[in-house]
N, CA, C and O of each residue as an XYZ file, in Angstrom:
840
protein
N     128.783     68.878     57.366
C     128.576     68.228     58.660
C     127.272     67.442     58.606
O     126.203     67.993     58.347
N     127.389     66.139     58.857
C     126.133     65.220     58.844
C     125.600     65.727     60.203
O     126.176     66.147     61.206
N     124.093     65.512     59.836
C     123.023     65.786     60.956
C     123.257     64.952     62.444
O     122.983     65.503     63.510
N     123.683     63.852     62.390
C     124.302     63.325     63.558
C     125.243     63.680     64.003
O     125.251     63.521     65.224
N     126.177     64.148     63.580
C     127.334     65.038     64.390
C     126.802     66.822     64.667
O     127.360     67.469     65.553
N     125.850     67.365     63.922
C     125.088     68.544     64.672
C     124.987     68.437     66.276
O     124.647     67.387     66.821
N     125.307     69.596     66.979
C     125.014     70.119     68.094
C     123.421     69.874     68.345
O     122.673     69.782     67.371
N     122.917     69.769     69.690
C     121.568     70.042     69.952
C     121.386     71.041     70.182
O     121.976     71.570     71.123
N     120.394     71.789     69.332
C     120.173     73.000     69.666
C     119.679     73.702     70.933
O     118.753     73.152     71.529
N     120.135     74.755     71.384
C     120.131     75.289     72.336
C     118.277     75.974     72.270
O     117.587     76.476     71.382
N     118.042     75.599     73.872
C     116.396     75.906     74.147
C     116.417     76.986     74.633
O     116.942     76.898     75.743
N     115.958     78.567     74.270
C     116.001     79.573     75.212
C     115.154     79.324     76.358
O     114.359     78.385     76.307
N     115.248     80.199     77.584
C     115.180     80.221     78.332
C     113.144     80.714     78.662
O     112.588     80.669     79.760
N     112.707     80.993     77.759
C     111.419     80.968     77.820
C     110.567     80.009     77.622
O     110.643     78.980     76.950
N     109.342     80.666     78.597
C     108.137     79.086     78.607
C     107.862     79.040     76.919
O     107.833     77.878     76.514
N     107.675     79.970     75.954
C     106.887     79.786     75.044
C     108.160     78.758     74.285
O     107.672     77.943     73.502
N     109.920     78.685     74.431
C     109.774     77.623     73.702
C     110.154     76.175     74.253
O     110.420     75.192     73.560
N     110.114     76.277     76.124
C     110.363     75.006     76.477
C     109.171     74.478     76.372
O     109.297     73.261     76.243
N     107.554     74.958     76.361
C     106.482     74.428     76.621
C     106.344     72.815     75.550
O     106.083     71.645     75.834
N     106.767     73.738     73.910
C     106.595     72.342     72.983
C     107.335     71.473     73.045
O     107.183     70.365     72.530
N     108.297     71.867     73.721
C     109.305     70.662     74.177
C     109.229     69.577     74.748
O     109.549     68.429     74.440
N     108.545     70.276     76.053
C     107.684     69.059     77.010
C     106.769     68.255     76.775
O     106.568     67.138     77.252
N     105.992     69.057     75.741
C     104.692     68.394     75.385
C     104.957     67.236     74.663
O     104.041     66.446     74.433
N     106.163     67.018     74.250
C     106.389     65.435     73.611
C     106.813     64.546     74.059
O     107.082     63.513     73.445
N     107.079     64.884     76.069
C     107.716     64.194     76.895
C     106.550     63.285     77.051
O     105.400     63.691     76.887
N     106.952     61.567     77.492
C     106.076     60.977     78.383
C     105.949     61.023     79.800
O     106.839     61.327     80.594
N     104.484     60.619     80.119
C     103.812     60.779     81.564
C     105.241     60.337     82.226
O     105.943     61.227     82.707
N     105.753     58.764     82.264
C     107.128     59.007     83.040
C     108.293     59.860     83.095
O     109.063     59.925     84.053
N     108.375     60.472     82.076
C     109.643     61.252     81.934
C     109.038     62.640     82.758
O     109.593     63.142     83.735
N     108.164     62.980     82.323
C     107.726     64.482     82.859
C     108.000     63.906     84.984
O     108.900     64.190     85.774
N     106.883     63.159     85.121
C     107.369     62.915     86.356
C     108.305     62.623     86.941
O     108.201     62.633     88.167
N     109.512     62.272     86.378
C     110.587     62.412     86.598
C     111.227     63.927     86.947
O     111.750     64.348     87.979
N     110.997     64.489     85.809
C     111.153     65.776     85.663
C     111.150     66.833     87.073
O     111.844     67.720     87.571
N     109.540     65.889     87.399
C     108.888     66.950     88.875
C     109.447     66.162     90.039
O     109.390     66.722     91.133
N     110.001     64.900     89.977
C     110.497     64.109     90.964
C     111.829     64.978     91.555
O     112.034     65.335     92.716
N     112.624     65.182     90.400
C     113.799     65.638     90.005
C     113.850     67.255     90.786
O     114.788     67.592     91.509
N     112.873     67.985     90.535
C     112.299     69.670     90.868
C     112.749     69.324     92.462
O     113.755     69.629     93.102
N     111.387     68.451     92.850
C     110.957     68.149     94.145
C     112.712     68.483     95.520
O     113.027     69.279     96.405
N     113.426     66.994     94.671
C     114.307     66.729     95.642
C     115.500     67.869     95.466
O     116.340     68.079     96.342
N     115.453     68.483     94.357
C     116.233     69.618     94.608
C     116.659     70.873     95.248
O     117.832     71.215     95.401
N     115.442     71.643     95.671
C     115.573     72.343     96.098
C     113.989     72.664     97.830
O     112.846     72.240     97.663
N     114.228     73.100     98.618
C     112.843     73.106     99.490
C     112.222     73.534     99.136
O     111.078     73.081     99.141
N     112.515     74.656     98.600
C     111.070     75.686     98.262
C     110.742     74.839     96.707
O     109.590     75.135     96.390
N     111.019     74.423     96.243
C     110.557     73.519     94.876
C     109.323     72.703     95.761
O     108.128     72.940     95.583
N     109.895     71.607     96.836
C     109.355     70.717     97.878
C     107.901     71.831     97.921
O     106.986     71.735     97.103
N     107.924     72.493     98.643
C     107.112     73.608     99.191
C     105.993     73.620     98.463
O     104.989     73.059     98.902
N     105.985     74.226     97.300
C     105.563     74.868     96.040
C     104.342     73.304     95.652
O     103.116     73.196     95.649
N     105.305     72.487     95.417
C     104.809     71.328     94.950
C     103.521     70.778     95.856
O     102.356     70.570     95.517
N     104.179     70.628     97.119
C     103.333     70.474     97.880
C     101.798     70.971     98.113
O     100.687     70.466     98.278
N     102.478     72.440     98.018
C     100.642     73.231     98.027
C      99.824     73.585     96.507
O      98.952     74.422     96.271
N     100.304     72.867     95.862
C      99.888     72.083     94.620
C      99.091     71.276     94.830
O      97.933     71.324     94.416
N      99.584     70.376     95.523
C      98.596     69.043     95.598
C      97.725     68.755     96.929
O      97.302     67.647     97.258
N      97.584     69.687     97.466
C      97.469     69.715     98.889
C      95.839     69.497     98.921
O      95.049     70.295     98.416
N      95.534     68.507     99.472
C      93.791     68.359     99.604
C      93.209     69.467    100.462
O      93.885     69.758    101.450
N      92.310     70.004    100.311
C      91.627     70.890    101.091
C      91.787     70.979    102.251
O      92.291     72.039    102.622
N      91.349     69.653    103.619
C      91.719     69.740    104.510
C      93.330     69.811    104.764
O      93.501     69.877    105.981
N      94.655     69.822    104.022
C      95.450     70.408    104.524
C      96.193     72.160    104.145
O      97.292     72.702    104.257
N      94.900     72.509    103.692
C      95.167     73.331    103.364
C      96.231     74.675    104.282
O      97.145     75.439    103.971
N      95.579     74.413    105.292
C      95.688     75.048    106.639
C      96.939     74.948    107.365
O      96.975     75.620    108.396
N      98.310     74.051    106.987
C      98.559     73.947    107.221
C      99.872     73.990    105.953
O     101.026     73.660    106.225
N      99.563     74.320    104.967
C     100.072     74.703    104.014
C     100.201     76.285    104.310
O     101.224     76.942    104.505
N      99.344     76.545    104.294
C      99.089     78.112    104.665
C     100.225     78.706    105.970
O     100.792     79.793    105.860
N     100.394     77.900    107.025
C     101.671     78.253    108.189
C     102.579     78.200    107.404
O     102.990     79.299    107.030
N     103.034     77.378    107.022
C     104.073     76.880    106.609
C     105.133     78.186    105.720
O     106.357     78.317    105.722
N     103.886     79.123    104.919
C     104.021     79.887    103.870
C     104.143     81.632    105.042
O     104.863     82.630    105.061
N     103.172     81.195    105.690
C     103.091     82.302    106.762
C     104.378     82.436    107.441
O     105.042     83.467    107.548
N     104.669     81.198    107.916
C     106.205     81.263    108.487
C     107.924     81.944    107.690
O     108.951     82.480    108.104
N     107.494     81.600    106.694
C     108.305     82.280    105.577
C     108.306     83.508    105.709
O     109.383     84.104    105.676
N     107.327     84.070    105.856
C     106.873     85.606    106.081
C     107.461     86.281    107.491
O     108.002     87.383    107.590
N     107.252     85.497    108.356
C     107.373     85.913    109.661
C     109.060     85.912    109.965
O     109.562     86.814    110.635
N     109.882     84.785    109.389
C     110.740     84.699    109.787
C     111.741     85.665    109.298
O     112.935     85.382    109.392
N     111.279     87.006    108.680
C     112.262     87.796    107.851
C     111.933     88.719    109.162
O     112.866     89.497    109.361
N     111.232     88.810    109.790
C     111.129     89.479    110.643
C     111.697     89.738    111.792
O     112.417     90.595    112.305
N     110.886     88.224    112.195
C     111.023     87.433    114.078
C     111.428     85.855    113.376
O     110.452     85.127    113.195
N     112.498     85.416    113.062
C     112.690     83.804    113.211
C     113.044     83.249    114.876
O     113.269     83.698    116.000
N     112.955     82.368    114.370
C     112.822     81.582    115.863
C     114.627     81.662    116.403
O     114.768     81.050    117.462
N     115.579     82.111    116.021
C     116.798     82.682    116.264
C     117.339     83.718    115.696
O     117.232     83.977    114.497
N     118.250     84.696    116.919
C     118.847     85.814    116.374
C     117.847     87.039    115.780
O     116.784     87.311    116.338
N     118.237     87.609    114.801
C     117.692     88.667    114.594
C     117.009     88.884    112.839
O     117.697     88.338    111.976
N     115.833     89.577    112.381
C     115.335     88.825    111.529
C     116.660     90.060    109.955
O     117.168     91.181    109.990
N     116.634     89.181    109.144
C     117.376     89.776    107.888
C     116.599     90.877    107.197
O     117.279     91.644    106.515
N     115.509     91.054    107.244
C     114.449     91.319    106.195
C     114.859     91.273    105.041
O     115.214     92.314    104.488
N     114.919     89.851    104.287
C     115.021     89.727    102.854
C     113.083     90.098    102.473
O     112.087     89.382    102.374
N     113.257     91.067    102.400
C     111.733     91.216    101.703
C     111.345     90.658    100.856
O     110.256     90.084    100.872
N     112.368     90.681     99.598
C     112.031     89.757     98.693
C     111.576     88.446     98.886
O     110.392     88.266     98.603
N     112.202     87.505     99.288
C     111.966     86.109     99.673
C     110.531     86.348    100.539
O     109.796     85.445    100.140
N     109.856     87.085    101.459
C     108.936     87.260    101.870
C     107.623     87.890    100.829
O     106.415     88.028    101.025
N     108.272     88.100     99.977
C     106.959     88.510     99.273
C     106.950     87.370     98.069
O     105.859     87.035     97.608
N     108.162     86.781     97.566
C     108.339     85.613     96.958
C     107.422     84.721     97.317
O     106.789     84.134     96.439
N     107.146     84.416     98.946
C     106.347     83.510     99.534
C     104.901     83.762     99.074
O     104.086     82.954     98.629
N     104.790     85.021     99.281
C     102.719     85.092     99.028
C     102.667     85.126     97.434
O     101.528     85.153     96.968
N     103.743     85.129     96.513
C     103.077     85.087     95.183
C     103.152     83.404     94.507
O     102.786     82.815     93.490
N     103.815     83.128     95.688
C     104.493     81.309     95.221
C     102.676     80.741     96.090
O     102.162     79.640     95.895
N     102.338     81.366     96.594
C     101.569     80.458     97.711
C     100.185     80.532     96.325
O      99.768     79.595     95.645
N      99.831     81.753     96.301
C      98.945     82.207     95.544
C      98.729     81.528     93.675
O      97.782     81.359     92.907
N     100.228     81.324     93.640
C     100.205     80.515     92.350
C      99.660     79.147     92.286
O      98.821     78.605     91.568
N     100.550     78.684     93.460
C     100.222     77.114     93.694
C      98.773     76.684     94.151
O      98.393     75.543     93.892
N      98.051     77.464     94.747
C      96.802     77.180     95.924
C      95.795     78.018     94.932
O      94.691     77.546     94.662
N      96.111     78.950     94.539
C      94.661     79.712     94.379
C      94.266     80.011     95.338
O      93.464     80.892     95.029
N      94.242     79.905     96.427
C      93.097     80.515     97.535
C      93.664     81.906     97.933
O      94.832     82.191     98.199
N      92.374     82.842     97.908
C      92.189     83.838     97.651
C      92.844     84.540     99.160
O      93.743     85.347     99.397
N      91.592     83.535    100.241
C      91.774     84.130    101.614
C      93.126     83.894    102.337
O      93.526     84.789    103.081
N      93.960     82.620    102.164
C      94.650     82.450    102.427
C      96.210     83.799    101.891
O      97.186     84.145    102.557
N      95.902     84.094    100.865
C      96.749     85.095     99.711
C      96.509     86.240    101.065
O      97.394     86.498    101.881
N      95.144     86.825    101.081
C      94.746     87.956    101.782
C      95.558     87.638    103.669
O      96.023     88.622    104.245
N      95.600     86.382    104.301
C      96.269     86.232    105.399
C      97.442     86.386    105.110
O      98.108     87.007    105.938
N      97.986     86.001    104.129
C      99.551     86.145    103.822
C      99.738     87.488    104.039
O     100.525     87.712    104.958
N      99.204     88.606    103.415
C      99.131     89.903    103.133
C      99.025     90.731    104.158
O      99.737     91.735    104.165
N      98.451     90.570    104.835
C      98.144     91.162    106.112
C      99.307     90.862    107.332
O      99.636     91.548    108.300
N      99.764     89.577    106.866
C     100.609     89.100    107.821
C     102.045     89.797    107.643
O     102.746     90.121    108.603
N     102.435     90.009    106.155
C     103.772     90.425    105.938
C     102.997     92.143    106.063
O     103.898     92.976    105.959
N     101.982     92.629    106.200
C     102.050     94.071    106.869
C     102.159     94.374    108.159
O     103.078     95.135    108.460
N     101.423     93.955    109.046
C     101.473     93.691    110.099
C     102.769     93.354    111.162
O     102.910     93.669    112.344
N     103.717     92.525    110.178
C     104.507     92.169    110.910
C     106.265     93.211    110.514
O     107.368     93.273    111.057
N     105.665     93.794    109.394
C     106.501     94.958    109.100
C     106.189     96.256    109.994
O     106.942     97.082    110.509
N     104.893     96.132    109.983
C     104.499     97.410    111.132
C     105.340     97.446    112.549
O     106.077     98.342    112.961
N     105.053     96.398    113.061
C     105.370     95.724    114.483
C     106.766     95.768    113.880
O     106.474     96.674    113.100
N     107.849     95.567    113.646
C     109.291     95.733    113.507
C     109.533     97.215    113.315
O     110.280     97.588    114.219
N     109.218     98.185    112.532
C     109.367     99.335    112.422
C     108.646    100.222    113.940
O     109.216    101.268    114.248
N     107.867     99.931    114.502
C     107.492    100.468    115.698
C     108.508    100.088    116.966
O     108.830    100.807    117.912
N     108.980     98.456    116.613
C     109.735     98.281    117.839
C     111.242     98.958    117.350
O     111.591     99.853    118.120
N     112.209     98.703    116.211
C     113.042     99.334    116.389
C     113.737    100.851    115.713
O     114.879    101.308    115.657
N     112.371    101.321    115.254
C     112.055    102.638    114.693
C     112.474    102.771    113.368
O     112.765    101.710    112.817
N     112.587    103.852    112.671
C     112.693    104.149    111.257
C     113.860    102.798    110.559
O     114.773    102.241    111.168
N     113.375    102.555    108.988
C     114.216    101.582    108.845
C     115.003    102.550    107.357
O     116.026    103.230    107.436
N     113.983    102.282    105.841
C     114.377    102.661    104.486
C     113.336    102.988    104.009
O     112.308    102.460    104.432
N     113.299    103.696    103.260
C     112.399    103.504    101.678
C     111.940    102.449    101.427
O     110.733    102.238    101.546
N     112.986    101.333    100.930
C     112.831    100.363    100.239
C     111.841     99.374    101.055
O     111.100     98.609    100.437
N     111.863     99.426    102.604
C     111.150     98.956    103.326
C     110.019     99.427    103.244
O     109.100     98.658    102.960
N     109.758    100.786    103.462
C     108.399    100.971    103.839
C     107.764    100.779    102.442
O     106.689    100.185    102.520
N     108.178    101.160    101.019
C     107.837    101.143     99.765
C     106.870     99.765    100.054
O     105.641     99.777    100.127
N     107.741     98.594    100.196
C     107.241     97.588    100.163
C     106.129     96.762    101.012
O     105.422     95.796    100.723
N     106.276     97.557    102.188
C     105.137     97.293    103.141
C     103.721     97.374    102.561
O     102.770     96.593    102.536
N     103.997     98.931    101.986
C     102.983     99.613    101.476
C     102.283     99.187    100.218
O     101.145     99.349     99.777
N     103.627     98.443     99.701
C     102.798     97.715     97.966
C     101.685     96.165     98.381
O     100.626     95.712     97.946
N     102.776     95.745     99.549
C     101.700     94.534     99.874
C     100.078     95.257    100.768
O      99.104     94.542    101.000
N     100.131     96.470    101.067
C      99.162     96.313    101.425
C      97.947     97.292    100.588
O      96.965     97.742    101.179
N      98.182     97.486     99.322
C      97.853     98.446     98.432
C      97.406     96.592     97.303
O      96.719     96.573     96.282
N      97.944     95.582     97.844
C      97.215     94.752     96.734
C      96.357     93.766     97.766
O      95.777     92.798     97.275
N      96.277     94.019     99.219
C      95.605     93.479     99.968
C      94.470     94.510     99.746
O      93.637     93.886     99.089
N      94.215     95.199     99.860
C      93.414     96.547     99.474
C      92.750     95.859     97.918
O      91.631     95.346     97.914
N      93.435     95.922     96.903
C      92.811     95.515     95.879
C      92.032     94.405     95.499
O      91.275     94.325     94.531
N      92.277     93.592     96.317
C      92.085     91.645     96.213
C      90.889     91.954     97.578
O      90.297     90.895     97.783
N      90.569     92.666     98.186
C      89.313     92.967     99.596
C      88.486     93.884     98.392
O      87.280     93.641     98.430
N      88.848     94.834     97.387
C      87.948     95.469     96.864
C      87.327     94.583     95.946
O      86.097     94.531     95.943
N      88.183     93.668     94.934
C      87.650     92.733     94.245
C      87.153     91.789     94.661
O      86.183     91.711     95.415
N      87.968     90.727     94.064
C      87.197     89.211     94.219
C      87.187     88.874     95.611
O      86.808     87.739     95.897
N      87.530     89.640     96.518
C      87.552     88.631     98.038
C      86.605     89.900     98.473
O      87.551     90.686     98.429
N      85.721     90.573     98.781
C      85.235     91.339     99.459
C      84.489     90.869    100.942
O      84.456     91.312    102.090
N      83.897     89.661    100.173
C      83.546     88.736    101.372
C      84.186     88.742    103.144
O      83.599     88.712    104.226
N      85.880     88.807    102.700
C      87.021     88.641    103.529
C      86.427     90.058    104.448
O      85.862     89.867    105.525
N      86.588     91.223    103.996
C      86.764     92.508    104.302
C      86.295     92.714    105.973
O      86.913     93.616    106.538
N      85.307     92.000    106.787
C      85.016     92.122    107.931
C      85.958     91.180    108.812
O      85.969     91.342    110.032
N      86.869     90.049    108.121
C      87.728     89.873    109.006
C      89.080     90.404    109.274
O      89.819     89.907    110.123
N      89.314     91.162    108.728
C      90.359     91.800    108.819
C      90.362     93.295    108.835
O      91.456     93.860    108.845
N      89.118     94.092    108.840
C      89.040     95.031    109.062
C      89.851     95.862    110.680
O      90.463     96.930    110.712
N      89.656     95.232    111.452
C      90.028     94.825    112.937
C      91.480     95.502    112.559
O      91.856     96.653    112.781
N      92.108     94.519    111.978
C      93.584     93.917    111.877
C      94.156     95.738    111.201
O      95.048     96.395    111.738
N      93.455     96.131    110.117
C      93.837     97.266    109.572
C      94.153     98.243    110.312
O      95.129     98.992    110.271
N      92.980     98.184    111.221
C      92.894     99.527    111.697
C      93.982     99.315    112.999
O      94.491    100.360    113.403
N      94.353     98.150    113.637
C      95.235     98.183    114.554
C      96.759     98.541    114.047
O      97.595     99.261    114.594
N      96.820     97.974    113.113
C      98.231     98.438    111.513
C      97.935     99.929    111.808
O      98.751    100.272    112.664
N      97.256    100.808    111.532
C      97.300    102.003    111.746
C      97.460    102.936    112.535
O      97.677    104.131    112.336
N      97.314    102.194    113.688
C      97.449    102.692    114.959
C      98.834    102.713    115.497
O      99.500    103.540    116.121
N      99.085    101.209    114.920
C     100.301    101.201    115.253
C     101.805    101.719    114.881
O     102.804    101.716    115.599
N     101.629    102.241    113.306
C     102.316    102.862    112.732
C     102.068    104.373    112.574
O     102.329    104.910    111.498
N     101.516    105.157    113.725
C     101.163    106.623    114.138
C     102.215    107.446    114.505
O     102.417    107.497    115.719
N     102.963    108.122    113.775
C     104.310    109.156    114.490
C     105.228    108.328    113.430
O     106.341    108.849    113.495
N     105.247    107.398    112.600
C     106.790    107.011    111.827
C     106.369    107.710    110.423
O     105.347    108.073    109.839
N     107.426    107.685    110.281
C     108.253    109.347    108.790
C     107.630    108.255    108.030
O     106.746    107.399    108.050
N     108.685    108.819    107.280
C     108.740    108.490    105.411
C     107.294    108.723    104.545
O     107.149    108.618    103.327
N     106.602    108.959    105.235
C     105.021    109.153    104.795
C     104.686    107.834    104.796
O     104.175    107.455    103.742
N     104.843    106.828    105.846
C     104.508    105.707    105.604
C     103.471    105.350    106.483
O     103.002    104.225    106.314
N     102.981    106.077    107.424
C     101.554    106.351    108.225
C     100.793    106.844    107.473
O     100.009    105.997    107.043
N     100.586    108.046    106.996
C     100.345    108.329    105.977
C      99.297    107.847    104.757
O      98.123    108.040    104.440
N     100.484    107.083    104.266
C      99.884    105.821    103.069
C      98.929    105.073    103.696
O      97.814    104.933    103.194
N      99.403    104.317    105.283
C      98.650    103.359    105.472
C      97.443    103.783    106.608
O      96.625    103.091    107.214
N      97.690    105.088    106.607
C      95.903    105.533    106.769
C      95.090    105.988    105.831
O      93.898    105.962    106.137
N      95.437    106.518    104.477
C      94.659    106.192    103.479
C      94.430    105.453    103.115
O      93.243    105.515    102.796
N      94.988    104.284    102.806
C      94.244    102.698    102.380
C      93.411    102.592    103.444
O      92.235    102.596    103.081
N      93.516    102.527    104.266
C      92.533    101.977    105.875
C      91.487    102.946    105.932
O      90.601    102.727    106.758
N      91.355    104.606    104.789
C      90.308    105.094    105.533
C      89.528    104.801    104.301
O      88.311    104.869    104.471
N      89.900    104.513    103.181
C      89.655    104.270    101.951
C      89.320    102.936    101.611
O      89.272    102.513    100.456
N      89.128    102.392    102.460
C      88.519    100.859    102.296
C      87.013    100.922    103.346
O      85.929    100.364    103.176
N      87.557    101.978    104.622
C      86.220    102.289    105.372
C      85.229    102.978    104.436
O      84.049    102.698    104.224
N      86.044    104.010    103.892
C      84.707    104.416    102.906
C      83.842    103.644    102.052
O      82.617    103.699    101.942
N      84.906    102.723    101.312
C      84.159    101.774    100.467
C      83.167    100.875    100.745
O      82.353    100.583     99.868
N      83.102    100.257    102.147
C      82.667     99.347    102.654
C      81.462     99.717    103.495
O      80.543     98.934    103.736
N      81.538    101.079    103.961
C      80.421    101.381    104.638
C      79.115    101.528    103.962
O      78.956    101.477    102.743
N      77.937    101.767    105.093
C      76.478    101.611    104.307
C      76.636    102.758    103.980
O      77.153    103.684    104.605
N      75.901    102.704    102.336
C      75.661    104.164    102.036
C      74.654    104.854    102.136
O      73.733    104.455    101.424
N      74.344    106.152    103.014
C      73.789    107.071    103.497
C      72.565    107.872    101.965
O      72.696    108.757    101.119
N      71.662    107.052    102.303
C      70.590    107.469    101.012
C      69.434    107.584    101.215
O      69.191    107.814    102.399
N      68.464    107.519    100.487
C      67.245    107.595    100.869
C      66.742    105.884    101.120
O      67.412    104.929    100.726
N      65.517    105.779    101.805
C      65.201    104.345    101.875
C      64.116    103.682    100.498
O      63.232    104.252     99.859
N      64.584    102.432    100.425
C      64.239    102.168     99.063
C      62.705    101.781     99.268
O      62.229    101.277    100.285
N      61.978    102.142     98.010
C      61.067    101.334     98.004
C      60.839    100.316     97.782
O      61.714     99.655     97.223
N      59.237     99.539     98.189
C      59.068     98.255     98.442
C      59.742     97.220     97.287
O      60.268     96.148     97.587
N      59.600     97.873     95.563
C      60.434     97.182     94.979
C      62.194     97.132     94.741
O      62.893     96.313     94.145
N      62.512     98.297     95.434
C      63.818     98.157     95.346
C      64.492     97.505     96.933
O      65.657     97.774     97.228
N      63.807     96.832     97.664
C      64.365     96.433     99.190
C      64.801     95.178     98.653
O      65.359     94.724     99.652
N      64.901     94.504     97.968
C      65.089     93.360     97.578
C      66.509     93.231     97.011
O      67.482     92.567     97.368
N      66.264     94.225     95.849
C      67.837     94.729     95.508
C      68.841     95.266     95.778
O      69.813     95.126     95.035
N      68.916     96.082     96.983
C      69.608     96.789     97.868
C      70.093     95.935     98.741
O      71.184     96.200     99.246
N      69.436     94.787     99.095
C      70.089     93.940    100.308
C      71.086     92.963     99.637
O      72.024     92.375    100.175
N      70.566     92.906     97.977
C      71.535     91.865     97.057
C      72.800     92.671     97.041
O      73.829     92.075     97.358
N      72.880     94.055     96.687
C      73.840     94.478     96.328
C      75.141     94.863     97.406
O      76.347     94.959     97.181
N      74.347     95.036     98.670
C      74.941     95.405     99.773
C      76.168     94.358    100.243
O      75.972     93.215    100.654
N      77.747     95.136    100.059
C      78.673     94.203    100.679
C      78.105     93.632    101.817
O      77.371     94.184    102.638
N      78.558     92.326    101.795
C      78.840     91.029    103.083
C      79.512     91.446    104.271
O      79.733     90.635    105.171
């Protein structure tokens, strides 16, 4: 069989071997490529968008992603599905595309919060639900202990009302989410020590969470 009548070989399905593939595409073809992404599907649209999104619209990128969240809940008709998935799809798509940290942490809070508030209004749901409530807010927890600590006084508020509000529901899912909430108070509070001396007042106020 001459090389011109050969098949094109088949590309598996991984980045490591479409990446060299692309890399020999030209600037027009690739944009084509993303032209092509774009008009296909919304959430492609979406994605893309908060890609390129200048700072000042950031904010508005951010609803957009929030709404995704909300609407598994409360959409603006009927009654919400809870595809969880697709709701948590949203804060890792947002987080890929944007980088922004705080915005990730509003997402987070928002798909807890608004799981709380559904399980209080129409009482016990699954496992699989509360599991998941609990994972988004076990990496909102992690992302306030790390790199966002900064965040931690605006949403402190927000936690502790999450806790309140989920007081008397099973599954051990109060529970969970009063240990994260008392376990972030611990972390965050001043710690109870002796007072520093004149050369260590300097360093104590550096080190002291925001």
């Amino acid at each position: 069989m001459s090389d011109a009548s050969k098949p094109n070989p088949i590309i598996s399905g991984s980045w490591s071997a479409v990446r060299p593939h692309l890399a020999t595409w030209s600037q027009p073809a690739l944009l084509a490529l993303v032209k092509n992404l774009y008009d296909t599907r919304a959430e492609n649209r979406d994605f893309i968008q908060a890609c390129c999104q200048p700072e000042e619209g950031r904010s508005e990128v951010l609803e957009k992603y929030r709404r995704k969240i909300v609407d598994q809940f409360y959409p603006a008709r009927g009654f919400g599905k809870l595809k969880l998935g697709e709701a948590r799809k949203a804060i890792r798509d947002y987080r890929k595309a944007t980088g922004n940290l705080p915005g990730t942490a509003e997402l987070l809070i928002t798909y807890v919060e608004n799981g709380a508030k559904f399980t209080d209004e129409y009482g016990e749901i699954d496992e699989r639900f509360y599991c998941s409530i609990e994972s988004a807010l076990d990496e909102l927890s992690a992302l306030l202990r790390g790199k966002s600590r900064e965040l931690y006084p605006q949403f402190c508020g927000r936690l502790a009302s999450v806790e309140q509000l989920t007081d008397g529901i099973g599954w051990g899912f109060h529970d969970s989410i009063a240990d994260v909430v008392a376990r972030l108070v611990e972390d965050f509070a001043a710690p109870v020590a002796a007072q520093p001396g004149p050369q260590q007042t300097k360093t104590a106020k550096t080190d002291r969470p925001q």
